[in-house]
C-alpha positions in Angstrom: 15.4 -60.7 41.1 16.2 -61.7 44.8 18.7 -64.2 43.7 20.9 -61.7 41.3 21.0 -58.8 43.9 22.5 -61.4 46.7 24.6 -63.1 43.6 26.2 -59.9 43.1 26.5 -59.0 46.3 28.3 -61.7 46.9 30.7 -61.2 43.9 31.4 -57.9 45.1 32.4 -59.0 48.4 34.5 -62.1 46.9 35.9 -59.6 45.0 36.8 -57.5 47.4 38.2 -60.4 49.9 40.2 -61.5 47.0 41.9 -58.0 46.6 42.5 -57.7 50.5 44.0 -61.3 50.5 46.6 -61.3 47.6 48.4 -58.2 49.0 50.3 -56.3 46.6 51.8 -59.3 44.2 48.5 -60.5 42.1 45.0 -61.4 42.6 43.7 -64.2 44.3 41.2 -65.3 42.2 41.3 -68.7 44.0 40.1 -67.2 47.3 37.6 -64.7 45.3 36.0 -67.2 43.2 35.9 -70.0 46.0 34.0 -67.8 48.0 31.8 -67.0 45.1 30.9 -70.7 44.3 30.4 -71.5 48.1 27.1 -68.4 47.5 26.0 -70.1 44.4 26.0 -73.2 46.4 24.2 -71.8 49.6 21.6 -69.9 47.3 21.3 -72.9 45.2 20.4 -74.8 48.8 17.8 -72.3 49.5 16.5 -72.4 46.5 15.5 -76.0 46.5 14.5 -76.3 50.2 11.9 -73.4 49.5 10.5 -75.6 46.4 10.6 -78.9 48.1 8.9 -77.5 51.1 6.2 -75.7 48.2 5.6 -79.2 46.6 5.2 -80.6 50.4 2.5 -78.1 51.4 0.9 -79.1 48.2 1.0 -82.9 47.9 0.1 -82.6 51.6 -3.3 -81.1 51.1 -4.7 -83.3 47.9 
C-alpha cells in the first residue's frame, strides 16, 4: 500500500514538472516520465535493501 501512495505521488509530481517545463507548446513527457522512472528506480532500491537486510537479520541468527 506504501509503495502505490508514494508511486503516485510521484506521478503527480512528474506530472506536474512536466506541465511547468514544456511551457505553452506541448508536453514534456520526456522530463515527466524520466522523473517517474528515476521513483520506480529509488523505491525499487528501497525495496530490496529492506529485504536483503530481512534475510541478513535472519540467516544471521540460525
Amino acid at each position: 500500500m506504501r509503495i502505490a501512495l508514494t508511486l503516485l505521488f510521484f506521478g503527480v509530481l512528474s506530472l506536474f514538472v512536466g506541465a511547468l517545463v514544456s511551457g505553452e507548446d506541448y508536453f514534456d513527457w520526456g522530463v515527466a516520465g524520466g522523473l517517474f522512472a528515476l521513483a520506480v528506480a529509488g523505491e525499487g532500491v528501497r525495496f530490496w535493501l529492506k529485504r536483503s537486510r530481512a534475510k541478513k537479520r535472519q540467516s544471521s541468527g540460525i
